[in-house]
C-alpha positions as CSV (number, residue, x, y, z in Angstrom):
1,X,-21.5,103.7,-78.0
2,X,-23.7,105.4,-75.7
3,X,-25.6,109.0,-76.9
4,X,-28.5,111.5,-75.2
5,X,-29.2,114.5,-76.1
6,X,-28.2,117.8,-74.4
7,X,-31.2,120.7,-75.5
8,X,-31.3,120.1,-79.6
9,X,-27.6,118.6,-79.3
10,X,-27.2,115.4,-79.5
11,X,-24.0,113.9,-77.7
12,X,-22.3,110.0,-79.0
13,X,-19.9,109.0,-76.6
14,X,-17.5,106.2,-78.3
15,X,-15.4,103.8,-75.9
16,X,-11.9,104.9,-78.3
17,X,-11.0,108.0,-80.0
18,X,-10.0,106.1,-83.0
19,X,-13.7,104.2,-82.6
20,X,-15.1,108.5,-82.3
21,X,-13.3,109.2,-85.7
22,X,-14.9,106.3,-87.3
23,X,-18.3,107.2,-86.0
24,X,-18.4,110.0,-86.9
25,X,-16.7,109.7,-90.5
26,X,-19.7,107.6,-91.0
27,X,-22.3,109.7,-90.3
28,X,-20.9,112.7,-92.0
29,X,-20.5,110.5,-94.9
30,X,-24.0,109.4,-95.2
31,X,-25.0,112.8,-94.7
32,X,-22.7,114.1,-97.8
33,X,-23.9,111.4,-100.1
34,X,-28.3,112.0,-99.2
35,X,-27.5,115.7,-100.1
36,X,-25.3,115.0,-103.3
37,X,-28.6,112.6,-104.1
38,X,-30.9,115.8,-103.5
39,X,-28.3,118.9,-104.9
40,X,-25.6,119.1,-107.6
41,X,-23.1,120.3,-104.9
42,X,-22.1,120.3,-101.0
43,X,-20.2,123.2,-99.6
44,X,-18.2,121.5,-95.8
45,X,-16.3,123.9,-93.8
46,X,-13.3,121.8,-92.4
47,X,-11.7,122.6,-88.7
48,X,-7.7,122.0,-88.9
49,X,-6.6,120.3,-85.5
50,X,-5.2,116.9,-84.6
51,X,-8.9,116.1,-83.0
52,X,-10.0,115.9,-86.1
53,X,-7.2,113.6,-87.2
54,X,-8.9,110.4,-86.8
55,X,-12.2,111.6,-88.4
56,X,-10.7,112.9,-91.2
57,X,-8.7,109.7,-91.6
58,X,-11.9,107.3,-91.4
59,X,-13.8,110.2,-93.5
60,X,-11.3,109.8,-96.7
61,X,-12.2,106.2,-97.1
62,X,-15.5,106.0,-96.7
63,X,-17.1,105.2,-100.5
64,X,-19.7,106.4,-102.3
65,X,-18.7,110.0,-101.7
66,X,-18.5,111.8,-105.2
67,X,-15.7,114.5,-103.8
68,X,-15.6,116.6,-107.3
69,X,-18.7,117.7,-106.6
70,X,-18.0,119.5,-103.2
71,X,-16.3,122.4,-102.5
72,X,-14.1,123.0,-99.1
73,X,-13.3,125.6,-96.7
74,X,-11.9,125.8,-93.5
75,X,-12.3,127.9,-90.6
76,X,-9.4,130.0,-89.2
77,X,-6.3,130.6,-90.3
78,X,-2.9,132.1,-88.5
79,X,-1.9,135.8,-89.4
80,X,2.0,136.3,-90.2
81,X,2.9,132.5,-90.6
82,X,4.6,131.9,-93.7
83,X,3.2,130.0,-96.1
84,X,5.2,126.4,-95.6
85,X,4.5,126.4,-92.3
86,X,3.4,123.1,-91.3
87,X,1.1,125.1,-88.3
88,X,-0.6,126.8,-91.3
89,X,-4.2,125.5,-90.9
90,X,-4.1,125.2,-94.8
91,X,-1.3,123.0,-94.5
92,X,-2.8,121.0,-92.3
93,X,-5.9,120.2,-94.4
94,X,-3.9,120.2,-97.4
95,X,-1.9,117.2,-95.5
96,X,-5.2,115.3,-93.7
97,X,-7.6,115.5,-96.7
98,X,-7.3,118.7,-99.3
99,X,-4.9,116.9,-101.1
100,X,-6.0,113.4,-100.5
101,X,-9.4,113.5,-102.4
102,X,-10.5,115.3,-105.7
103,X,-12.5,118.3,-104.4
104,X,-14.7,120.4,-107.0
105,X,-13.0,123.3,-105.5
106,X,-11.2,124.2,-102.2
107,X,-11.0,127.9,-101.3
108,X,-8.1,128.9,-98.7
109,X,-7.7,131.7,-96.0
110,X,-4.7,133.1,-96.7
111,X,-3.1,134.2,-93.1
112,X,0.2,135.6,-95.0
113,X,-1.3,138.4,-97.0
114,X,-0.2,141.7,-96.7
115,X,-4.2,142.6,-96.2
116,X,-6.0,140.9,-93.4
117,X,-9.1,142.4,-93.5
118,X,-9.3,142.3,-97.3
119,X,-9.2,138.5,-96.9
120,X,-11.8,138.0,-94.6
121,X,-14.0,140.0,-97.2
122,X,-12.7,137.8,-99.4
123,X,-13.5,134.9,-97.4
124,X,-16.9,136.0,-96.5
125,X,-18.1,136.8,-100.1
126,X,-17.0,132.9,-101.0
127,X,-19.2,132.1,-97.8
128,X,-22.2,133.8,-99.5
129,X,-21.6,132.5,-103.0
130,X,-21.6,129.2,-101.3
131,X,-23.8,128.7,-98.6
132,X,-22.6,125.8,-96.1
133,X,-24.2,122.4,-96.0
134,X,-21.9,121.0,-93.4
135,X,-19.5,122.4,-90.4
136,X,-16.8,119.8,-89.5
137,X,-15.5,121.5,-86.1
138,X,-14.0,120.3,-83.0
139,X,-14.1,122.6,-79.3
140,X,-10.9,124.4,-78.0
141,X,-9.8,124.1,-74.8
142,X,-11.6,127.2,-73.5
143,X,-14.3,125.9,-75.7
144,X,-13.4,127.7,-78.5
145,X,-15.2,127.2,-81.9
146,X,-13.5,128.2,-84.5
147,X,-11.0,131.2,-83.0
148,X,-14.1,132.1,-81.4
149,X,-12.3,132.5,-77.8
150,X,-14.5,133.8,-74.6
151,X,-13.7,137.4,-74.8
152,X,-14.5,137.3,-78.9
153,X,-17.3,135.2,-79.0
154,X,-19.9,137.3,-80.0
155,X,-23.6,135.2,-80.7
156,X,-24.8,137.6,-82.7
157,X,-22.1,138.8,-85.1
158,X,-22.7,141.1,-88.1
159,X,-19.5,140.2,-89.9
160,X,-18.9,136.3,-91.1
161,X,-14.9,136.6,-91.3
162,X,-12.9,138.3,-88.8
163,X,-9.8,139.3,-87.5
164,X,-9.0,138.0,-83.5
165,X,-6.4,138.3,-81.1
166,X,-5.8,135.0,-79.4
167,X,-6.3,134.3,-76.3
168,X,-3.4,132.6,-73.9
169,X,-5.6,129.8,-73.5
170,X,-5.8,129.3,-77.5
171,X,-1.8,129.8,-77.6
172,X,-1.0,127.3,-74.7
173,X,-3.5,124.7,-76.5
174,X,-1.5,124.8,-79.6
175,X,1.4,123.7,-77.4
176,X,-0.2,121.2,-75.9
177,X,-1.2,120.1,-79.0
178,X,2.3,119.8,-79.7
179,X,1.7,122.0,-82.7
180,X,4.8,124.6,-81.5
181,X,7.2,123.8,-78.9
182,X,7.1,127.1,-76.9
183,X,3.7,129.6,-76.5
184,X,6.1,132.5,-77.4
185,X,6.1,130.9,-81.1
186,X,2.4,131.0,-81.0
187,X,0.9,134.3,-83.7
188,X,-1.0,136.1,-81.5
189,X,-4.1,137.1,-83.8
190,X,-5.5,134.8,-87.1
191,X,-8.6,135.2,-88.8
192,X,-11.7,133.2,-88.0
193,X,-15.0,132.4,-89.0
194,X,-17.7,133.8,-86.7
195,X,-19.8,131.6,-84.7
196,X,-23.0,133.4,-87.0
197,X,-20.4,131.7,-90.1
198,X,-20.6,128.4,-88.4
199,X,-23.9,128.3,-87.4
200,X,-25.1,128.9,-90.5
201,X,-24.1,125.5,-91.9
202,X,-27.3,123.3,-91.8
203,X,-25.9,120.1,-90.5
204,X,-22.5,120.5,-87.7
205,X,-20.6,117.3,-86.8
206,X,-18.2,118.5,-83.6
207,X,-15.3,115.8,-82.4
208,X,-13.6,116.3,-79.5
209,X,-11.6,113.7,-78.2
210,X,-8.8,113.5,-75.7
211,X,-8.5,114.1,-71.5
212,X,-7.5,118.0,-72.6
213,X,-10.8,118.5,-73.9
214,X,-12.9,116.8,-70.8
215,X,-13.4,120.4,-69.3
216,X,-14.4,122.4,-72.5
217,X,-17.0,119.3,-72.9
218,X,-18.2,119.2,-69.6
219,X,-18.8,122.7,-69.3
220,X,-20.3,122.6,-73.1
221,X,-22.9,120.8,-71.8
222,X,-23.9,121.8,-68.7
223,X,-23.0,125.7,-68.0
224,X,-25.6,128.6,-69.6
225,X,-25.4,129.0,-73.1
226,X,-23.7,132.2,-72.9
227,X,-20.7,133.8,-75.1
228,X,-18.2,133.2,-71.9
229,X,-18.7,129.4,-73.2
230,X,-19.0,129.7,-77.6
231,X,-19.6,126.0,-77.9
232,X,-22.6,125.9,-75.7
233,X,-24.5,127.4,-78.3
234,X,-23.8,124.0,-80.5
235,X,-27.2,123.4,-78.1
236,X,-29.0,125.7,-79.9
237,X,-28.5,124.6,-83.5
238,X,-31.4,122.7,-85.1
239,X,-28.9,120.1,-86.3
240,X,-25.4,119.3,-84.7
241,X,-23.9,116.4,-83.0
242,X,-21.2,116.3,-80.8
243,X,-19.0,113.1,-80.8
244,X,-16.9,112.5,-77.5
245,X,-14.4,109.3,-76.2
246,X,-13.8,108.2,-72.7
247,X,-11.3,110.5,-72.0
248,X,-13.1,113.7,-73.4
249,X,-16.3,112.7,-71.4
250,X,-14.6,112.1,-68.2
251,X,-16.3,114.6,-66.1
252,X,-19.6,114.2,-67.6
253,X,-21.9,112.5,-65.0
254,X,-22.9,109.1,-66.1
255,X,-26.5,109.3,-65.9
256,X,-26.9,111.7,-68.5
257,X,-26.7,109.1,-70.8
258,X,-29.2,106.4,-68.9
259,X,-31.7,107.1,-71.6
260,X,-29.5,106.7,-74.8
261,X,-31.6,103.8,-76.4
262,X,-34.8,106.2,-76.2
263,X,-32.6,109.1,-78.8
264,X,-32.8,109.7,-81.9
């Protein structure tokens, strides 16, 4: 593993994707349990995508982690999918790790109501009645956080749950992702989490693994923090790290991480 750090973020780079999950799963773990040692509960906002497959995998075993006293969210949801859907988001996590541990409570967006907007109030009065200690995420293709595409991505948002249309970027990914077999099966809006919402969580663990995301990396660490790329601003947060493999960090030049025995 080799790691420097980009402005406050600090970047691992793991030889394997199933070596990043592990990683990772680790230090998210030892993070959970030194808060559960200094606060009754945690509040983790989950990401639902198959880069966080192997992290969530590793993150299930780890021991030690007193799962009834945290309580779960995730971060976007679909609008118009029915509710089996195995796309659902909800699903997803429900699949990966809701339904694999004992949570104290885990709070759903629901993308088949009849009243969007009334669920992302919902959504964001939950997010104020429990304020997050840890953001799981990953970075889209068009380096996306969240549903937080380019012409969305809004730095300084007033609202904390909101409705988006997608962008085809966002659509094609889930195709790639082998999530839907055509883009035309693709909903075209979901509700999100803002990037204020996510930012707000003290401590963010970001994994983006795989040769698709080597682009949305590269330029996630190099370009101007700006809302054309959202996960640039990962730089700014006090407290995130970004965990990468071979293949995500493939256009990263190497001497960036020459100095990795001198970080933190």
């Amino acid at each position: 593993m080799k790691k420097t750090r980009i402005d406050n973020l600090l970047v691992k780079r793991y030889p394997t994707r199933a070596e990043m999950g592990s990683g990772a799963a680790k230090e998210a773990a030892q993070k959970i349990k030194s808060l559960l040692s200094q606060k009754e509960n945690v509040n983790i906002i989950f990401a639902a995508a198959p880069s966080q497959n192997e992290f969530l995998y590793s993150l299930i075993r780890e021991e030690g982690i007193d799962w009834s006293r945290i309580n779960a969210f995730h971060m976007d949801e679909y609008i118009g999918l029915p509710a089996h859907a195995p796309q659902c988001f909800a699903n997803f996590l429900k699949e990966k790790i809701f339904d694999k541990v004992s949570f104290g409570s885990v709070h759903l967006l629901q993308g088949n109501t009849g009243d969007p907007q009334s669920e992302c109030h919902r959504y964001a009065d939950l997010l104020t009645q429990y304020p997050t200690d840890i953001v799981c995420m990953g970075i889209g293709e068009n380096t996306h956080i969240a549903f937080n595409d380019p012409h969305v991505a809004d730095f300084a948002d007033e609202e904390s749950v909101k409705i988006i249309e997608l962008d085809q970027a966002s659509r094609q990914q889930q195709v790639n992702d082998r999530c839907f077999e055509k883009i035309e099966e693709v909903p075209v809006a979901a509700m999100t989490l803002t990037i204020p919402a996510l930012l707000a969580g003290k401590h963010i663990f970001c994994m983006v693994p795989g040769k698709n995301k080597a682009q949305a990396v590269r330029l996630s660490l190099t370009e101007e923090i700006s809302e054309k790329y959202p996960a640039t601003i990962l730089r700014r947060h006090s407290d995130s790290r970004l965990f990468i493999d071979a293949d995500s960090s493939a256009q990263l030049d190497e001497t960036i991480f020459q100095q990795s025995t001198e970080i933190n």
